[in-house]
N, C-alpha and C positions, 0 to 999 in steps of 0.2 A: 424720199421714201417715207411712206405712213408711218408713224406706229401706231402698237394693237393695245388697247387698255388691259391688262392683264384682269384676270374674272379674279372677284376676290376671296380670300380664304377665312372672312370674318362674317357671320352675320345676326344682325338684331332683330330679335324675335321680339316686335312688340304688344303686348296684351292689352284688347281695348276693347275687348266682350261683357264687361261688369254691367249690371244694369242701374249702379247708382243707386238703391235704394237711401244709404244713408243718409247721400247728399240730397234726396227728395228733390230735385233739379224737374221730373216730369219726363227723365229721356233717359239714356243709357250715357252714363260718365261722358263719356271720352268728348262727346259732342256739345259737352254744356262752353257757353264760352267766358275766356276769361277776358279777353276785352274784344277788340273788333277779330278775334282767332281763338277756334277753340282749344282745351285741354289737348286733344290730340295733335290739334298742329302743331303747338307750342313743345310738346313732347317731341314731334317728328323734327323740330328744328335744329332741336340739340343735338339727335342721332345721327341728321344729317350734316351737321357742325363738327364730329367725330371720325376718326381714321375711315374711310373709304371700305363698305359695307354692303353684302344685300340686307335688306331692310325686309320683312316679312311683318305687314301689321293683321291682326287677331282681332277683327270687327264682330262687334252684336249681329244676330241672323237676323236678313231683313236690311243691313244698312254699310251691307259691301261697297255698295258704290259711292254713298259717303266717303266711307274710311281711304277711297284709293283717290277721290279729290281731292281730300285733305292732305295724303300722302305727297301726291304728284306735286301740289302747291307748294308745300312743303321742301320734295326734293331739291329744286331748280333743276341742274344740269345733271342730276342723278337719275332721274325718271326710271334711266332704263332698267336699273336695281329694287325697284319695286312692286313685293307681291301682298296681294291679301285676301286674306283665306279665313273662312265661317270659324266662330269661336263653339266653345261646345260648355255642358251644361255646369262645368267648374273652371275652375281657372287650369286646375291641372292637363283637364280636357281641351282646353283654350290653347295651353302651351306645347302639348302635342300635334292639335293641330297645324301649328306654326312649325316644329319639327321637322313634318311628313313633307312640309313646302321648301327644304334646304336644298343651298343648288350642292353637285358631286364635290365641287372643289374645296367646301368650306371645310374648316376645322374650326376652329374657334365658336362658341358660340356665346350671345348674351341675351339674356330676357330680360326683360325689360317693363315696368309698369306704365302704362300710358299714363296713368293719375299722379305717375311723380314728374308732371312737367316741365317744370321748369330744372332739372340737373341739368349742371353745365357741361360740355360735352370733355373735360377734362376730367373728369370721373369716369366716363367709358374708355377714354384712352388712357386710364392706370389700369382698368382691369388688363382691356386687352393685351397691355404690356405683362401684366403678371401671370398671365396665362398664356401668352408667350412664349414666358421664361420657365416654362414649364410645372406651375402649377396645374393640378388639377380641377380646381375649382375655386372660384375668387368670390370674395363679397364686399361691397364699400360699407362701411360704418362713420358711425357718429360714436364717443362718449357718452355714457350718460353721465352727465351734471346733477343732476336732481337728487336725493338723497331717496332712496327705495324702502320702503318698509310693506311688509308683508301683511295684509290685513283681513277681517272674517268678519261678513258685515259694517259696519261703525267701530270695530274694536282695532289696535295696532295690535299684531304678533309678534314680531320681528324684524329687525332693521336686516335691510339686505346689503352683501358688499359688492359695490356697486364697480368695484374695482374688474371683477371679471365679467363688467355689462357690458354688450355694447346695442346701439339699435340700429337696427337692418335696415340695408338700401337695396333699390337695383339702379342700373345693370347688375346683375350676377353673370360671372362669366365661364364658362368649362368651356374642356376641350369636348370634340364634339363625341368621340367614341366614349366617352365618361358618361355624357346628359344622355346621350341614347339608352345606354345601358339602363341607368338606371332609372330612366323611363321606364322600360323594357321590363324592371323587376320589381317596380313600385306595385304596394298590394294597398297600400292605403291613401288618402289627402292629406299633401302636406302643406304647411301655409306659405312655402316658399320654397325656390328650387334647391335654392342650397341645404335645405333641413330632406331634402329627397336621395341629394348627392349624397350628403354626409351618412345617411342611412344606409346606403346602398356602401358604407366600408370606403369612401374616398374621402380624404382629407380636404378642407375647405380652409384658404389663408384669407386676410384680410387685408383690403389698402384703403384708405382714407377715403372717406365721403365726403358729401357736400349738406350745410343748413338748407341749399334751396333745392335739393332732394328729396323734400317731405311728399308725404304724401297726402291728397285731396280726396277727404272722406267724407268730412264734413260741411256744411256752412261756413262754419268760421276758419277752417281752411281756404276755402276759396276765396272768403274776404282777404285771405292774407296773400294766398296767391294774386290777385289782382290788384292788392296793393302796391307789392314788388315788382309788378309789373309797370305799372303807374309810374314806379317813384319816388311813392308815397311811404313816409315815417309808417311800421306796421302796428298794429294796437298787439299788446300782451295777448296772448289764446288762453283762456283757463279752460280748465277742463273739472266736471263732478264725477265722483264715483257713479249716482245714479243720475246722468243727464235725462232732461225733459224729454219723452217721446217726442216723433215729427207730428208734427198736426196734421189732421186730415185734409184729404183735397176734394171738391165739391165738382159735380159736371151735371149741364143741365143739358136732357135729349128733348125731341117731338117727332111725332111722324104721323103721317095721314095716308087712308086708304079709301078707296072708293069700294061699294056695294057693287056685285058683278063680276064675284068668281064663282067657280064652280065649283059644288059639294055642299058641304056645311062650313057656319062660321064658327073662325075659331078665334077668340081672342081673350087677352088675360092668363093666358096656357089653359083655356075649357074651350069644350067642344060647345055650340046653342044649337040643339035640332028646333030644324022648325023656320031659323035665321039664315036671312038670303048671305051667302059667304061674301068675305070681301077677295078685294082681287090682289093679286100681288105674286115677284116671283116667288115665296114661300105661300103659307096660310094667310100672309094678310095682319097678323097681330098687331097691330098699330100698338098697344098696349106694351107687348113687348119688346117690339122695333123699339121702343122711344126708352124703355128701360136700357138696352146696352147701348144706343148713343149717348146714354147717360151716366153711364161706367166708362165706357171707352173715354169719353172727353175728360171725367175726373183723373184719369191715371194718364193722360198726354197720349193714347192710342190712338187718334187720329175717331174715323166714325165707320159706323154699319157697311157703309159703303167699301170700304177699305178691307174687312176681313170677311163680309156675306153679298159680294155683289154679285150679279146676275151673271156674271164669269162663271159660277163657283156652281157647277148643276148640283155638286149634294146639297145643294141646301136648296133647292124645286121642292113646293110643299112642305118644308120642315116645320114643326111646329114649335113653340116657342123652349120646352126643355131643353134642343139642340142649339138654341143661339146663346141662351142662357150659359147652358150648362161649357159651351166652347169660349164664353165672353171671361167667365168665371177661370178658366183654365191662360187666358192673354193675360188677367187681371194679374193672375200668380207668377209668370212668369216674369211678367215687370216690377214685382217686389209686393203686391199690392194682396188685398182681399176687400171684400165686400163691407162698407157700414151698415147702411139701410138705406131703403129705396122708399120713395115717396113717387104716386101716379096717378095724376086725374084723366077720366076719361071725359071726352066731349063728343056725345051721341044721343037720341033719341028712341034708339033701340042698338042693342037690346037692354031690358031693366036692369039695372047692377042690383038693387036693393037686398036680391032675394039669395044671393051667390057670390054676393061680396066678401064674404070669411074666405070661400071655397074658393076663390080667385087668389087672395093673397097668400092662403097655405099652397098651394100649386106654382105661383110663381116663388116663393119662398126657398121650398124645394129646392125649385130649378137654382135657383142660385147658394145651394149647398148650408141654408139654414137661416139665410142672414133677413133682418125682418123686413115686410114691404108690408106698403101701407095704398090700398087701391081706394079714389073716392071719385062718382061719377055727375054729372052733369046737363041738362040740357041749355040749348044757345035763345029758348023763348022764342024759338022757329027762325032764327037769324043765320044765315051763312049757309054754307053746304050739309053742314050739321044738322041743322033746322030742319033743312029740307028731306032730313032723310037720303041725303046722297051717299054718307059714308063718317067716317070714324076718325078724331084726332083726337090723341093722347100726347099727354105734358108729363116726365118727370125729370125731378130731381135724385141727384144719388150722392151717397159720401162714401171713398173709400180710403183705407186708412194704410199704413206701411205694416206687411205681411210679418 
């Protein structure tokens, strides 16, 4: 006679929608890796190293089917425990999402940071045990060690008692009519579930955490995560009050267009009456075609082709403010904003000389202020340029962490 695996009454919700800015990696957390396995698998290994769970992971939009190979890889023999569902524009948004995705049976639940990878899977079975035993809401902690003093600017105010510290892990674990609810009555962000529980008038207990529970925010966290990973003796982390900003990231586009479209030409975001148009699925703008492959590739978005291809009929004819203005709006959404854009064109007509300011305030503009700098070119009658066949433009762009 078979037996039936009973459906479980636990599950981990884990969140892996961040897009990384601080760790400046070029991608959204979860997917940076820490050796030949990323952040998220290493995260999923331990969850699935823990009491027998659905598993619900909270992917960035756009890279679902990542998060469910990583998952499935992940699982082994668990597979069939495995959902994942679009994260939303907070993390709180993220964890509802995950929520909405609970199977009827579960009662328990735990959310989970995908950026604290490496906890060992004996931290989720203290919660789940404590939540269990019928607490309403559990949290793993650490001690703090360090001596805390209160400060304002460079000045000390205040030594703190460091005796009622402690610093916050996940898993965090609630029953699940508890997290619902006070989902349900959350009116503001809070940086963690448990500070939402506790809001919402339910007591939150505390059981021991783990050091390799930290969380990967930074560079020198993840040197230290792949140390541990390694083997490897870990170096000291300091940390400054005012740490160095991330340094900018550089991406270089081009793009060419042949003469022999129809209407007028438009490029550099200006209309030229008079100028045989170029062809292409939009206006043609080689000028500014080569600007957002040039944003795209500084922020790790991939290229033109991937967010304006000939799929995509709104964008038949668009002229260069909409590619801008929607490139400017990807840029934000992955942590970033515009430095400044630098564009050479290579053409024989039309003249830049006389419209050259008017070019650079117009794409300016379109990218929400940030400065460009247009200088134009002929090829000495060499190449397709020479010949007057059509338009290639060169730039460079820098954008920096939003």
């Amino acid at each position: 006679m078979s037996s039936i695996t009973p459906v479980p009454r636990v599950a981990v919700v884990v969140v892996a929608a961040g897009s990384g800015t601080r760790l400046a990696a070029g991608g959204p957390k979860a997917f940076v890796g820490i050796d030949d396995a990323t952040i998220l698998r290493h995260a999923l290994r331990g969850v699935f190293a823990a009491p027998r769970a659905q598993v619900i992971v909270v992917a960035p939009a756009g890279r679902e089917g990542d998060a469910r190979t990583e998952a499935l890889e992940a699982a082994g023999d668990r597979r069939d425990l495995v959902s994942v569902v679009t994260g939303g524009a907070s993390r709180q948004d993220s964890v509802a999402a995950g929520l909405a995705a609970l199977w009827g049976d579960v009662e328990v639940v735990l959310v989970h940071d995908a950026a604290r990878a490496l906890t060992p899977s004996d931290v989720f079975a203290r919660v789940i045990d404590a939540v269990q035993a019928g607490a309403a809401g559990v949290l793993p902690v650490l001690p703090v060690v360090d001596t805390i003093k209160r400060v304002s600017g460079s000045t000390v105010l205040a030594a703190v008692d460091r005796s009622e510290l402690a610093a916050a892990q996940t898993p965090q674990g609630f029953r699940r009519d508890v997290l619902l609810t006070a989902y349900e009555a959350a009116s503001q962000e809070f940086t963690d579930d448990a500070a939402l529980v506790a809001d919402a008038g339910h007591p939150v207990r505390t059981v021991a955490g783990d050091p390799r529970a930290f969380k990967i925010t930074t560079s020198a966290d993840l040197d230290r995560a792949r140390a541990l990973v390694a083997g490897d003796p870990v170096a000291p982390v300091t940390a400054a009050l005012d740490p160095a900003p991330p340094a900018p990231r550089v991406g270089v586009g081009t793009d060419v267009h042949a003469f022999g479209g129809d209407g007028s030409l438009w490029l550099a975001g200006l209309e030229w009456p008079g100028e045989q148009a170029l062809s292409g699925h939009s206006d043609g703008d080689a000028v500014a075609h080569a600007i957002v492959d040039a944003l795209l590739a500084a922020a790790g978005l991939g290229d033109i082709g991937t967010h304006f291809g000939t799929d995509q009929p709104q964008y038949a004819g668009a002229h260069a403010d909409a590619f801008l203005a929607r490139t400017v709006a990807l840029l934000g959404e992955a942590g970033f904003r515009v430095g400044n854009v630098s564009v050479q064109v290579q053409a024989n007509r039309p003249r830049f000389a006389s419209r050259r300011a008017e070019a650079e305030r117009a794409l300016s503009a379109a990218l929400g202020g940030a400065p460009v700098s247009v200088s134009a070119t002929t090829t000495d009658g060499l190449g397709f340029t020479g010949r007057s066949e059509g338009v290639a433009a060169f730039a460079v762009a820098i954008v920096v962490p939003a």
